[in-house]
C-alpha angles and dihedrals in degrees: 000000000000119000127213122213112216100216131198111203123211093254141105098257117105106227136091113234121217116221127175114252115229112234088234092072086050121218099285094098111120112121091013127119118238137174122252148178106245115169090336097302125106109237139146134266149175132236120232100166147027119200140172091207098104107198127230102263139063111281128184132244119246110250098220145331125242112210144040099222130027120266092211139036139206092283100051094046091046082054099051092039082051089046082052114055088033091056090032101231132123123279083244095066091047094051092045081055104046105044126063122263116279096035096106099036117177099241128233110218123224127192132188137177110275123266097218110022130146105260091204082059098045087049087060093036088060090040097052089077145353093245088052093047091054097045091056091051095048093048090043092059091046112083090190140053119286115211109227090237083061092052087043096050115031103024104031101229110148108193108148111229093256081065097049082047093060099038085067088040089063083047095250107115132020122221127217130195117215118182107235087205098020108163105257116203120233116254134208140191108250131165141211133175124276100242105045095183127086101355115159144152086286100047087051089042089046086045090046099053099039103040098017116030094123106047116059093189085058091049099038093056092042091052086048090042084055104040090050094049092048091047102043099019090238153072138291138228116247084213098058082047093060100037101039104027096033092233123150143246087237107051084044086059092038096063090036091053081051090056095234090114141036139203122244140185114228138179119244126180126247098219114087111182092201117168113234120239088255103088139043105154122117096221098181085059089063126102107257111231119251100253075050098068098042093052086048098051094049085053095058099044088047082054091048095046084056101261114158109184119045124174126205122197124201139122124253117294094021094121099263096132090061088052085055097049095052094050080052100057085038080058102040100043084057087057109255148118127269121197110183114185119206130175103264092238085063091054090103125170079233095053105042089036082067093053096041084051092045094044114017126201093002102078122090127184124207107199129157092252088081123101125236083253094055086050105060096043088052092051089055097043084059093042089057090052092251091144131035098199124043125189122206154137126265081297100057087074082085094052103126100254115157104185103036115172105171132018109190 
């Protein structure tokens, strides 16, 4: 039976579109992003539904599907459908705000000749009409993909994208998506050495006395390049070489021109969660007041007893934050997630510096100095469970937690 996808695109209209799905995406769509044809351009969406009502009109099929696995589940759908109708705008706007940039990026379509085709068809296909005929040709001298702007502009064919759709179809063409603002990653030059098994202290001392025993710079970065590689399984960055270990350029070339090492590209993050020079206490160390103890043991036993929503009042500087920082051990120990959203003006160095000593490498902080590339890595970096507490402003509700256990 044939499903329909219900679709919200990332747009400021307030409807929902229905496209066929194709059998060969199967029927688990719901919180993945697809392609579409929407008013003849290409764009992303994301399913929010999957129904087997068709409705009584022609729909159209969606071109492809972007990810393996969805990048939203029922509960984050439910939020954003619930942000929607509360603040009255369309399910578009809410997801453009609540996911990172470059999420919902407008496509380019390619189109080559295709690889297997029936040449007796293609022969009929080029013969049907002048325009036909040109297009294979074309396609047939061009090795590559052509972009259909490119067949638009420079070359006048005005085939709309359903066409191009049915011309693959017939077997005659491929299509290609390519992201015009795809997140790239950031890539860095790292090395290894050239031979990865079985290193150990007497291979590098056996290297060392037979290729470097005059140079001590050679054989101290080899001895660090091999060390690194035996103890973390990578590689490592020559930056971090040069700054960190105070090793050189040249004795980086020198091993690579020897053949004992070789360059690699590797992907590094962004985000750097670095504490400022402005704190150094401990706070979760310190003994909590009287009055402390008593407010924190009621917490826990209205938390006990089911309740979902408490409320503490006190002015500033009266030891709420403490407070804070012991219900979220009590959270995280039991294995799960903590968003705590605070006014952006209030994301101070001073304040988050508190939470990352108290809890380090585990704190995250979601501010708008961060670039849209920043964004989305740290995004991802939350999606893959890579922090349990976030710290945020209004906006930090959508990061993608999946086991959240307090919320302050």
């Amino acid at each position: 039976m044939p499903l329909v996808a219900e679709v919200s695109v990332p747009l400021r209209v307030n409807q929902i579109y229905s496209y066929l799905i194709p059998e060969r995406f199967g029927s688990d769509m719901i919180g993945k992003r697809v392609i579409v044809n929407f008013s003849n351009k290409i764009i992303t969406g994301l399913v929010v539904n999957v129904t087997s009502d068709i409705p009584d009109i022609k729909l159209k099929e969606i071109s492809d599907v972007v990810d393996k696995e969805p990048i939203a589940d029922i509960g984050f759908l439910k939020l954003c459908q619930w942000t929607a109708d509360y603040y009255l705008c369309s399910l578009g706007e809410v997801f453009m705000a609540a996911f990172p940039p470059k999420t919902f990026p407008q496509e380019e379509v390619f189109v080559k000749l295709s690889d297997v085709y029936n040449e007796i068809e293609l022969t009929k296909f080029k013969q049907s009409s002048k325009k036909r005929e040109v297009l294979i040709n074309l396609l047939t001298d061009t090795d590559d993909y052509i972009a259909l702007s490119t067949l638009k502009n420079k070359y006048a064919f005005t085939y709309s994208y359903k066409q191009y759709l049915e011309f693959r179809d017939s077997g005659f063409i491929e299509i290609s998506y390519e992201m015009k603002e795809e997140h790239k990653p950031k890539m860095m030059v790292a090395v290894k050495p050239t031979k990865t098994e079985k290193i150990d202290d007497k291979y590098i001392h056996r290297i060392g006395k037979e290729y470097l025993s005059r140079s001590t710079r050679q054989l101290e970065a080899f001895d660090t390049i091999c060390n690194h590689y035996i103890e973390n399984g990578e590689p490592i960055l020559q930056q971090l070489l040069i700054n960190d270990y105070n090793l050189t350029t040249a004795a980086i070339t020198a091993l690579e021109k020897k053949g004992l090492i070789e360059k690699v590209e590797k992907e590094v993050s962004r985000v750097t969660e670095e504490l400022s020079d402005l704190s150094t206490k401990v706070e979760l160390q310190l003994e909590l007041a009287d009055f402390q103890k008593e407010l924190l043991s009621n917490i826990r036993e209205e938390i006990a007893t089911g309740k979902k929503n408490i409320l503490i009042h006190g002015i500033t500087g009266s030891g709420k934050t403490l407070i804070y920082m012991h219900l979220i051990r009590d959270v995280i120990n039991e294995r799960k997630q903590v968003v705590m959203l605070l006014p952006e003006i209030s994301l101070t160095p001073q304040l988050t510096d508190r939470f990352k000593l108290s809890f380090p490498g585990r704190v995250c902080t979601i501010h708008s100095k961060l670039n849209k590339n920043e964004r989305y890595e740290l995004w991802q970096q939350i999606a893959n469970g890579e922090y349990d507490i976030v710290i945020g402003p209004r906006s930090t509700i959508f990061s993608p937690m999946k086991n959240i256990g307090l919320i302050i």
